[in-house]
C-alpha positions in Angstrom: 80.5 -24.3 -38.4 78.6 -24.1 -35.0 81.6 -22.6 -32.2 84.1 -24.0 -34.9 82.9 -27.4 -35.5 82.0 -28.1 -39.2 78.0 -29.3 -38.9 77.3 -29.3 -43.0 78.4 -28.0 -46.7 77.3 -27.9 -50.1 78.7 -26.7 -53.4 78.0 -23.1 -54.5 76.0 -22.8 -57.6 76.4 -19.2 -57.7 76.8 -15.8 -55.2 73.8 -17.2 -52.6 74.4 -20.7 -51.2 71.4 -22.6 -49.2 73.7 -25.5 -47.0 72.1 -28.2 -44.7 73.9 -29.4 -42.0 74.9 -32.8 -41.5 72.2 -33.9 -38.6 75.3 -35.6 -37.2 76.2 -33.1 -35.0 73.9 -31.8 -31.9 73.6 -28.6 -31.7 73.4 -27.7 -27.4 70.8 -25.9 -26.3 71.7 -21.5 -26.1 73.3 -19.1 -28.3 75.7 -20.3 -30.6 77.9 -19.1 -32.9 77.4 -20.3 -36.6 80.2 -18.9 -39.4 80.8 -20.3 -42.7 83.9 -20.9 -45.2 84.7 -21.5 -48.9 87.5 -23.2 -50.7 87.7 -22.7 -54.8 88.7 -25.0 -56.6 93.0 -24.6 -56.7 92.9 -22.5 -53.7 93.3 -22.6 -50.2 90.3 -22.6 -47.4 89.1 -18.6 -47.2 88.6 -17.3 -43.5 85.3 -17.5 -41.4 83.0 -15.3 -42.2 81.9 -13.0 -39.3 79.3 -15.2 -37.1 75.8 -15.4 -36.8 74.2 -16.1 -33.1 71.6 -18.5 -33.2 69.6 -19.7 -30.4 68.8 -23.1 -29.9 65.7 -24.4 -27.5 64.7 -27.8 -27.8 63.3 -27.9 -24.7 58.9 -28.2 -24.3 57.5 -26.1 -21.9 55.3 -26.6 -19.4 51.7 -26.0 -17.8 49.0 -27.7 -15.3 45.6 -28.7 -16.5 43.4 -26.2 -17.0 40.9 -25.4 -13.8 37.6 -24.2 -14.4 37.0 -21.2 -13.1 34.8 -21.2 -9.8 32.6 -18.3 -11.6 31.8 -20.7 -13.9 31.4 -23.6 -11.7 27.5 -23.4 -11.2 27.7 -26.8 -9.1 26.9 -27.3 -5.4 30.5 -26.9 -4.8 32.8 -24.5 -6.4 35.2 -27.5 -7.4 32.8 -30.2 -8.2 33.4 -28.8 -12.2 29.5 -29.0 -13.1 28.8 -26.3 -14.9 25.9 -25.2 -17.1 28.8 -24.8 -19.3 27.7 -21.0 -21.1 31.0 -20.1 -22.3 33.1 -21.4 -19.1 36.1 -20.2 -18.0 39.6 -21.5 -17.7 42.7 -20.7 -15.4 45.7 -22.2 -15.2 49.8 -22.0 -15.5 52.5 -22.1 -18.1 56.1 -22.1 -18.1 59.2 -21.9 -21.0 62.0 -24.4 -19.5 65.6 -22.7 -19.2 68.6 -24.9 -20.4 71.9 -23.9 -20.4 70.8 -20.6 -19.1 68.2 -20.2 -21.8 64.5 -20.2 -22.9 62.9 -19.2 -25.9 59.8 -17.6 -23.9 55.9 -19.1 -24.5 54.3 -17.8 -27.2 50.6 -19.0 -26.5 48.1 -21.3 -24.3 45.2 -22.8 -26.2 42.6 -24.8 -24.4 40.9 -27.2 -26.4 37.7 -29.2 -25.4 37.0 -32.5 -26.7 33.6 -31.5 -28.6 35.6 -28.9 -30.8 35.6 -25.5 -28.5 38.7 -23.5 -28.3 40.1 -20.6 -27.0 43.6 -19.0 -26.4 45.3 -16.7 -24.2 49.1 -15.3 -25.1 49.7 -14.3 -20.8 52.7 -15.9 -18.9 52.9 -17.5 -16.8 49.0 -17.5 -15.9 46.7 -18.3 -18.8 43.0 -17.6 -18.8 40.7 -18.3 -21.4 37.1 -18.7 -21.6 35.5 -21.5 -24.6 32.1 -21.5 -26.1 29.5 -22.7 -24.5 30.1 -26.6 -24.2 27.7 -29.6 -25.5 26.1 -31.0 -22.9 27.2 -34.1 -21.0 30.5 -35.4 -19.8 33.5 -33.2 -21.5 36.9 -33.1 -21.1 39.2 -30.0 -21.2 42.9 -29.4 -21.9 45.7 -26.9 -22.7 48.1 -27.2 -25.2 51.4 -24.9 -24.4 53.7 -23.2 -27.2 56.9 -21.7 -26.8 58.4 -19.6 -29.0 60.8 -21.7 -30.8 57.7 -24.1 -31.4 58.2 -26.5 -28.5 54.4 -28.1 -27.6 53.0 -29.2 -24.1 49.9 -30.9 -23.8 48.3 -30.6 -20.5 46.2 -33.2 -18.9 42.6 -33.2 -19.6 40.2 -32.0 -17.1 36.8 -33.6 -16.7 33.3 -31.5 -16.6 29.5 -32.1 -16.5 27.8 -29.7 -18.7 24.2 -30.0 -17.9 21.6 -27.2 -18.6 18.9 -28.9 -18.4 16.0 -27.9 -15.3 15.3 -30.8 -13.1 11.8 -32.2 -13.5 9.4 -34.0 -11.2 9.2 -37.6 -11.8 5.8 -38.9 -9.5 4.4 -37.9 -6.4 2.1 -39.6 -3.7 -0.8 -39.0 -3.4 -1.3 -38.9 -7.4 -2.3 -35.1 -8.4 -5.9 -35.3 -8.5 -6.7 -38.4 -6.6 -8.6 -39.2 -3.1 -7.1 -40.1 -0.3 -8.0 -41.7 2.9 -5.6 -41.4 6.0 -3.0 -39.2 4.5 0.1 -38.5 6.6 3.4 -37.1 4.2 3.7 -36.4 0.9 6.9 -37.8 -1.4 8.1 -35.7 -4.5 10.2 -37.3 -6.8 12.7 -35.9 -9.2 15.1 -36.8 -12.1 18.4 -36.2 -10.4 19.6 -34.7 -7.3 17.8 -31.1 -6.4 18.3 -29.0 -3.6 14.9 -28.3 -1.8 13.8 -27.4 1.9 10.5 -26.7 3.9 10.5 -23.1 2.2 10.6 -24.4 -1.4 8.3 -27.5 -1.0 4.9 -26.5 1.1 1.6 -28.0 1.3 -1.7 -26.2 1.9 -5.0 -26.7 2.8 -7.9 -24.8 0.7 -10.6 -24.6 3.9 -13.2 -26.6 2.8 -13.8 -25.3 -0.9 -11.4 -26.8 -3.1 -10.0 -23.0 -3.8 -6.8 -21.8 -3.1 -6.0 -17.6 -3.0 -9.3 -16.8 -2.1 -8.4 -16.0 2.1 -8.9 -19.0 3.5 -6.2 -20.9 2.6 -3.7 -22.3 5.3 -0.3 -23.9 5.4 0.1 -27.1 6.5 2.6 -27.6 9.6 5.3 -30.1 8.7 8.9 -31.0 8.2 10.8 -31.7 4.8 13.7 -34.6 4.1 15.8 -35.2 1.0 17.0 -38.7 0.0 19.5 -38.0 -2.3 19.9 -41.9 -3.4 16.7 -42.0 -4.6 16.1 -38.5 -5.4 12.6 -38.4 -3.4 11.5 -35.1 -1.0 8.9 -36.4 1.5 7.1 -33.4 3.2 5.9 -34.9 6.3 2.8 -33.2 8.4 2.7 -32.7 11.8 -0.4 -34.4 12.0 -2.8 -36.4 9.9 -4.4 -34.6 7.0 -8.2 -33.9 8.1 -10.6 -34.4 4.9 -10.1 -30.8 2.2 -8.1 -30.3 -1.3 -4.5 -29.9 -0.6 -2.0 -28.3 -3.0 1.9 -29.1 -3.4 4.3 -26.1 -4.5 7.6 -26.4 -5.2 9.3 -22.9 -5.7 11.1 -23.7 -9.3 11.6 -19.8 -10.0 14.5 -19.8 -8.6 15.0 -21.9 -5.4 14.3 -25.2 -5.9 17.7 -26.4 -8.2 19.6 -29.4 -9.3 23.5 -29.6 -8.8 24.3 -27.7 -12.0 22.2 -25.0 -10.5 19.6 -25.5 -13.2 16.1 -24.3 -11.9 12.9 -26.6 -12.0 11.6 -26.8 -14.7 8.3 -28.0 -12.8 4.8 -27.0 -14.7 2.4 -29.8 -14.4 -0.2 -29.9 -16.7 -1.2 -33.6 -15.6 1.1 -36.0 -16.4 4.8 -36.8 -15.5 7.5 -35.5 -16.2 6.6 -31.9 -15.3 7.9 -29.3 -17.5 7.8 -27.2 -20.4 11.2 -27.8 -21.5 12.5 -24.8 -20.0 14.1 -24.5 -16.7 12.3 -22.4 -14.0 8.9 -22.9 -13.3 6.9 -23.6 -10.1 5.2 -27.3 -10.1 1.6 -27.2 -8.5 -0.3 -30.5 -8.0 -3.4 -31.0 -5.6 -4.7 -34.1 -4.4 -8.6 -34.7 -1.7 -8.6 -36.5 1.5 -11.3 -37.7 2.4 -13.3 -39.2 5.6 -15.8 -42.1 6.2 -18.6 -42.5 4.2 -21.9 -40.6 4.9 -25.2 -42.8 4.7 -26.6 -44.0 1.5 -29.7 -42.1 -0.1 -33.2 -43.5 1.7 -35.2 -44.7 -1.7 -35.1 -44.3 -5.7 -38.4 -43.5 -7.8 -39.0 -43.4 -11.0 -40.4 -39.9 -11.9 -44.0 -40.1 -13.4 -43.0 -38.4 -17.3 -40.5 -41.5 -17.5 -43.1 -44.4 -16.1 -44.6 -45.2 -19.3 -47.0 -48.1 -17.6 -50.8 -48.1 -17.8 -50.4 -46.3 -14.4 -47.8 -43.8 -13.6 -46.3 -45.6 -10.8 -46.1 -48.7 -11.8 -42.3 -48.7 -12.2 -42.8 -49.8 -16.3 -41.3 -47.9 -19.1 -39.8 -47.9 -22.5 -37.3 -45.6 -22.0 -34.0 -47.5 -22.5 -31.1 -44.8 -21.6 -29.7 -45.8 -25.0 -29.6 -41.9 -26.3 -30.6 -38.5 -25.1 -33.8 -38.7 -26.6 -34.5 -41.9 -23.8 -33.6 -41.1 -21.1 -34.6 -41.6 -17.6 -35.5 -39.4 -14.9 -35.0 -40.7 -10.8 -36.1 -39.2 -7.8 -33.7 -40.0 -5.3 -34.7 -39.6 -1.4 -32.6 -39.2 1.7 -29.9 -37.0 -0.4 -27.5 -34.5 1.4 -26.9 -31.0 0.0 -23.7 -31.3 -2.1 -23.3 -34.6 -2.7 -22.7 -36.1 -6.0 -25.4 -39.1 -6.4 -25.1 -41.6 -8.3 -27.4 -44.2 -10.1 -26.5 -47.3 -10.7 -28.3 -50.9 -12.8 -26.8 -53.1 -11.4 -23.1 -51.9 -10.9 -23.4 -49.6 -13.7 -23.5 -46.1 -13.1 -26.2 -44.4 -15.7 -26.4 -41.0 -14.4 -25.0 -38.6 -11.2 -26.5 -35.3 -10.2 -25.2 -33.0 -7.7 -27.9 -33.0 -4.5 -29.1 -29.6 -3.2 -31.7 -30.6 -0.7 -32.9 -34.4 0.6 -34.4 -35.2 -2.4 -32.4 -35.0 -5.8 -34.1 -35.6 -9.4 -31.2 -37.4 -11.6 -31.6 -37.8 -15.3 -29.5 -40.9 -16.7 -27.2 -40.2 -19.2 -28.6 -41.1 -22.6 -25.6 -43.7 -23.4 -25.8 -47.0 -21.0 -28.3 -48.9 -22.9 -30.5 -50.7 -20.6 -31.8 -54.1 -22.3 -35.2 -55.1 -22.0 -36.8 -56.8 -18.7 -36.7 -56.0 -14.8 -33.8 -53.9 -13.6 -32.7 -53.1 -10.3 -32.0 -49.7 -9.6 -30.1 -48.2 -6.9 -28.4 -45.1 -5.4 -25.3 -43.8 -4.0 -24.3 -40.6 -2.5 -20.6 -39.0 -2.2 -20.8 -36.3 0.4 -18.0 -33.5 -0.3 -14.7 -34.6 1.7 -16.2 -38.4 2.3 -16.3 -41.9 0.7 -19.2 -42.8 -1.3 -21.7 -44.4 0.7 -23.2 -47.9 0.4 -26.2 -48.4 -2.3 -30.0 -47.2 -1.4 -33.0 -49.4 -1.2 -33.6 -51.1 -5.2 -36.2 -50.1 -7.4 -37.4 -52.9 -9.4 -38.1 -51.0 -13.1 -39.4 -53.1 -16.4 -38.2 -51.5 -19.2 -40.2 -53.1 -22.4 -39.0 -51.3 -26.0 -40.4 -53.7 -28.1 -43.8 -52.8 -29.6 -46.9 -55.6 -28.7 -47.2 -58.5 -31.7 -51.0 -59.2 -32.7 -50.5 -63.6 -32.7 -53.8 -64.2 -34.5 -57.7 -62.5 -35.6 -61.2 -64.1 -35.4 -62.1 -63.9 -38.4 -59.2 -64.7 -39.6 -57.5 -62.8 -42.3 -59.6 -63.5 -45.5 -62.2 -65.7 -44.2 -65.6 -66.2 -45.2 -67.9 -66.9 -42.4 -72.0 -67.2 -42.4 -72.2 -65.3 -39.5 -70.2 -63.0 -37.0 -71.3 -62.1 -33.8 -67.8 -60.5 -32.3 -64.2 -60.0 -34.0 -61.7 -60.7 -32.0 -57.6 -60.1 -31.9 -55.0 -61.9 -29.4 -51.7 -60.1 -28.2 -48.7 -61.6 -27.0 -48.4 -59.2 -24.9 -50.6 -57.0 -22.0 -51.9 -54.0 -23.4 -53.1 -51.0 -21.6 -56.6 -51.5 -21.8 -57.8 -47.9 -21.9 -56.2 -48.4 -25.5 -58.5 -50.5 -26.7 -61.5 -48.6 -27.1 -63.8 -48.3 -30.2 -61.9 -45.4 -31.7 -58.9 -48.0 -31.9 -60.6 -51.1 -32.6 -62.7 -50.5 -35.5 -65.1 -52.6 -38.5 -66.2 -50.9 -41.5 -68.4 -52.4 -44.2 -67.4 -52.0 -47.6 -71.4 -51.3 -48.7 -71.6 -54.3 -50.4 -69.1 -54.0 -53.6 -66.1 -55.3 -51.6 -64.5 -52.1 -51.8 -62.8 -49.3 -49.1 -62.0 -45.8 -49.4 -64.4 -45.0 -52.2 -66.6 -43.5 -50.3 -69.8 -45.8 -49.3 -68.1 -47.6 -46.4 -70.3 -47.8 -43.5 -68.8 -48.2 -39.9 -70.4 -50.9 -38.1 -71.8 -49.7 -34.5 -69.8 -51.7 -31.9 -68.7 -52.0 -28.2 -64.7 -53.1 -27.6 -64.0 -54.7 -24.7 -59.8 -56.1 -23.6 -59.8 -59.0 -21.4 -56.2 -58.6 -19.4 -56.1 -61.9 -18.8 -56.2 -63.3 -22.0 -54.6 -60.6 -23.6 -58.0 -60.7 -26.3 -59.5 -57.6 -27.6 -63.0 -58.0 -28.3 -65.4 -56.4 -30.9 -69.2 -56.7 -30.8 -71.6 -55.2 -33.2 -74.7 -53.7 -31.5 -76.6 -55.5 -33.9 -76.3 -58.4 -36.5 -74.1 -58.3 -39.6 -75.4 -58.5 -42.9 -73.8 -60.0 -45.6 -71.2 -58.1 -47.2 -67.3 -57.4 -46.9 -65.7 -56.2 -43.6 -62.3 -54.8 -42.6 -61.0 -54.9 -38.6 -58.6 -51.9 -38.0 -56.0 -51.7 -35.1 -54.7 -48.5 -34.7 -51.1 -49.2 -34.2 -50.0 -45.6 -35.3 -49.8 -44.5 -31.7 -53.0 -45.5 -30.3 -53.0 -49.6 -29.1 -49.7 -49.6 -26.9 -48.5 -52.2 -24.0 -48.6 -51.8 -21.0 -44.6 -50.5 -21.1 -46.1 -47.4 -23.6 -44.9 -49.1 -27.0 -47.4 -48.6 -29.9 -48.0 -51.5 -32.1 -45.6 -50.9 -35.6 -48.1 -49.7 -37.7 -51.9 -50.1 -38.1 -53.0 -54.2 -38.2 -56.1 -54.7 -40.8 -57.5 -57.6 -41.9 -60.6 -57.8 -43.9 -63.6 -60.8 -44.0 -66.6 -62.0 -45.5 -70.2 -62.6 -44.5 -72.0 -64.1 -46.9 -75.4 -65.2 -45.0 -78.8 -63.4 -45.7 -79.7 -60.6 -43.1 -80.9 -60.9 -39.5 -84.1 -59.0 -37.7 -82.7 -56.8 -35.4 -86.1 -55.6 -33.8 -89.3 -55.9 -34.0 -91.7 -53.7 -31.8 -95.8 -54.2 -31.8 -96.7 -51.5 -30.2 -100.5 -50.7 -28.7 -101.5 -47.1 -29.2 -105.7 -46.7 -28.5 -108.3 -48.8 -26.9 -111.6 -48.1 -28.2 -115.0 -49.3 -27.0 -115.7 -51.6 -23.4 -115.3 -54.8 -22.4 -113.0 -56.7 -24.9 -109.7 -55.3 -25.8 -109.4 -53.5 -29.2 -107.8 -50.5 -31.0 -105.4 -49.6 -33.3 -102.0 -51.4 -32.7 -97.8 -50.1 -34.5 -95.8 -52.6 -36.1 -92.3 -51.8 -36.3 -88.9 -53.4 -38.0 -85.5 -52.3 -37.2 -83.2 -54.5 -39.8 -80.6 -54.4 -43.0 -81.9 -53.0 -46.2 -84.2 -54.7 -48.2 -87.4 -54.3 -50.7 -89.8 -55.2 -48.5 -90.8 -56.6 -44.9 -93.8 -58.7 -44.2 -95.2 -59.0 -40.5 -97.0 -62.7 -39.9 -99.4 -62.0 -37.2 -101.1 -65.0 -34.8 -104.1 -65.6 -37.1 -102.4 -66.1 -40.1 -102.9 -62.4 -41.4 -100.4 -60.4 -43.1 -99.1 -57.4 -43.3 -96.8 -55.6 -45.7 -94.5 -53.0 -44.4 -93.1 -50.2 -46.5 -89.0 -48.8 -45.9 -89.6 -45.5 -44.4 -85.7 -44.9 -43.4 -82.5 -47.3 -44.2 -83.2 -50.4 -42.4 -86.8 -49.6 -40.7 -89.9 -50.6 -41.6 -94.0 -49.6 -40.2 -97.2 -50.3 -40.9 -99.9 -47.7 -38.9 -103.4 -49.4 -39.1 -105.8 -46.8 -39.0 -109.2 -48.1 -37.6 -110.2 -50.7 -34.9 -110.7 -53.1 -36.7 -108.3 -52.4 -40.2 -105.2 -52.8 -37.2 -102.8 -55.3 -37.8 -104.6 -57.3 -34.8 -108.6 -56.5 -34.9 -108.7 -57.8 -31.3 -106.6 -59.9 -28.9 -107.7 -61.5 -25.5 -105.1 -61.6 -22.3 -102.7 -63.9 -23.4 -99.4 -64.1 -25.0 -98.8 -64.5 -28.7 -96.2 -64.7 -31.8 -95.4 -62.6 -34.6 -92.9 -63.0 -37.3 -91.0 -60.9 -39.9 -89.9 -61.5 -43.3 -87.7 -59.8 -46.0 -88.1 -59.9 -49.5 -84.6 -60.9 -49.5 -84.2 -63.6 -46.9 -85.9 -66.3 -45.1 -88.4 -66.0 -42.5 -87.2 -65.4 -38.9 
């Protein structure tokens, strides 16, 4: 019974009884008064048994939302509820509701958030409880509120940014490390909205060196705006940037911030974003403005070691800039101390050098290969804080690699001839002609058993001559040939070059064959006494100057003859040794013939 009205029963199985009432009757919220009777079989009801008070709350409690607590409200404002969310803090209210002039009294507030946190605070009726520190992102935070007779309240949520993340820059203009012309503001971009002013974001000059916190830095004048639509600082100076290095800071230690109050996280080490992926850092970016151009270097030469040409100077080489072992070397006029020159074929740049004085030697850089035939070559200067100036006066430069072709021989190349009075080579190309000299243009005869190398070659005597016209080295023996095998040798090892420097590849031999009999080379009479008056007489020398052989015979005017004997390779005598035993006995004024034969040949 509940205040006398029956509300359940249930038959007793023994001295304890468990009865479940009839969830028929409500039971009104307060104390009431619960008592219970028995009736035994045959008998009559019993009386009430002495009552029990019971309370009964069916009433929820109450609370507001929880508010995030403005210590743990990093945002801009106190109440915008951004937070970098490290275990935040909660406030709010909660409240038992009284019916019938009772409550059962809260029992506990936990605050729940929707990525799993929770925390709980037992105090009425203001709760405070602070969560673990929150995802980040967009979260949502509520409160649920128990009483003590188990009534629940569920408190609308309340929505947070959790962002811990450091702003980053995103761009700025001028590009770090670029060059300007006509520079007026600068514009700093970032990833979200920052806070920043004209103490956080500066811009400095570095005086002329490119240096900065050496003393002679200075701070450009200027003011600083914030768009926060498109997130973009624009530092604006005061006047036109004059030509120097200039550096952008941005204070990300702790003054530059975004809403959330995370600092920058701004190192630049070259490209964008900045950042190291940790917040606070200072970003530092410089950028060069420059002026007009200066004026262009006054000439290009190319440096005597690198003109490979039969003359020094005449602007021909066979260095090709294809590696570091061919390069060239420049000598640029007109230069300005500082400046970065340039060289250029064509539009190609091939090698820069930094000038020190008005004339600048610049080596080319070993990897632009320059192909064969006339190049023009030209100059460029950059003076420090200028444009690069316009190109210098060409050089005209024949660079030749490829090594001179012999196109044919006289004799040719296994010939048998009767005679030969000069060998002769053609080129297809010029050839320095102080190459071709008779230590590089050789003929050996093999001494008669066709063979070389085994040690009875003979070098023929010779003069060499190079027409550079016809491109035709010539060979003459000082005196005839005699029959036998011969070998021509260019010297292509590194002797018989073009006119570029480029050695034939390799030696070029060919060998030939006289085959006809031996030619006089000299014959001398000579008169050595006169003896006696009036007609000419004495003793007369007869002399021969020719190829081996046996014998020579001297056929003098009146038929006579005369043997003479070898007395050295090639030369014959005969000495008369009285008046009248000479080879002539006596010859009048006049003019007369003599003739010489070999043993081995025909009369000449």
């Amino acid at each position: 019974y509940s205040d006398g009205t029956a509300i359940g029963s249930a038959t007793a199985a023994g001295t304890t009884t468990v009865i479940t009432t009839n969830g028929s009757v409500d039971l009104a919220d307060g104390a009431r008064g619960i008592t219970a009777t028995q009736t035994e079989p045959g008998k009559l009801q019993s009386p009430h048994s002495a009552a029990l008070t019971v309370n009964v709350d069916t009433q929820a409690p109450t609370g507001n939302r929880p508010d995030l607590n403005a210590g743990s409200d990093t945002g801009t404002d106190s109440g915008d509820n951004i937070t970098q969310g490290n275990n935040p803090w909660f406030d709010g209210t909660a409240q038992d509701v009284t019916a019938n002039g009772y409550a059962s009294g809260l029992w506990k507030v936990q605050v729940t958030s929707d990525d799993g946190k929770t925390g709980v605070d037992s105090a009425s009726p203001f709760y405070s409880v602070t969560l673990p520190t929150l995802d980040e992102g967009s979260r949502t935070v509520s409160a649920t509120v128990y009483d003590v007779a188990g009534n629940t309240f569920i408190t609308e949520a309340l929505s947070v940014t959790v962002d811990r993340t450091g702003p980053q820059v995103t761009s700025m203009t001028p590009t770090p490390g670029t060059t300007q012309v006509g520079v007026a503001s600068v514009r700093v971009g970032f990833d979200g909205d920052v806070t920043v002013n004209g103490t956080t974001f500066t811009l400095t000059k570095s005086g002329g060196d490119g240096q900065f916190g050496n003393g002679n830095d200075s701070l450009v004048t200027g003011t600083v705006s914030y768009d926060a639509l498109t997130d973009i600082a624009t530092f604006t100076a005061s006047s036109s940037l004059t030509p120097d290095t200039y550096q952008v800071w941005l204070n990300g230690t702790a003054s530059v911030t975004d809403v959330a109050g995370n600092r920058l996280d701004g190192e630049y080490s070259g490209t964008f974003p900045s950042g190291n992926g940790s917040a606070g850092g200072d970003f530092l970016a410089t950028f060069n403005v420059i002026g007009n151009a200066g004026g262009p270097p006054t000439g290009v030469d190319l440096r005597p070691e690198s003109d490979r040409g039969a003359s020094n100077s005449d602007n021909i080489t066979n260095l090709d800039n294809s590696d570091p072992n061919h390069v060239l070397l420049f000598e640029v006029t007109g230069t300005v101390a500082g400046a970065t020159v340039r060289l250029y074929s064509g539009t190609t740049e091939i090698g820069s050098a930094v000038a020190s004085g008005v004339t600048t030697v610049v080596s080319t850089n070993g990897t632009v290969d320059l192909p064969d035939g006339p190049r023009s070559i030209t100059a460029r200067q950059t003076e420090p804080y200028k444009q690069e100036s316009g190109d210098s006066p060409a050089l005209q430069v024949l660079v030749d690699t490829a090594a001179p072709n012999v196109i044919t021989v006289s004799p040719a190349s296994g010939a048998t001839v009767s005679s030969v009075s000069t060998v002769r080579a053609w080129f297809a190309d010029d050839l320095a002609s102080a190459s071709v000299n008779m230590s590089t243009f050789t003929l050996t005869a093999s001494g008669g058993d066709g063979q070389f190398g085994n040690g009875n070659d003979a070098p023929v005597l010779a003069t060499v001559t190079y027409d550079v016209d016809t491109d035709i080295a010539t060979l003459t023996p000082t005196a005839p040939v005699s029959g036998d095998t011969y070998r021509a040798r260019l010297d292509g090892t590194a002797s018989v070059t073009d006119v570029a420097g480029n050695p034939l590849d390799g030696d070029y031999v060919w060998d030939f064959v006289v085959s006809q009999a031996p030619s006089l080379w000299w014959l001398g009479i000579t008169q050595r006494r006169y003896v006696g008056t009036g007609a000419e007489e004495g003793e007369f020398w007869a002399e021969v100057m020719g190829p081996d052989a046996a014998s020579a015979l001297v056929y003098l005017p009146d038929g006579g003859v005369r043997v003479l004997s070898e007395v050295q390779q090639g030369v014959f005598e005969y000495a008369a040794t009285g008046a009248f035993d000479a080879i002539v006995a006596q010859y009048q004024d006049g003019s007369y013939q003599f003739h010489v034969t070999y043993d081995s040949g025909p009369a000449w």
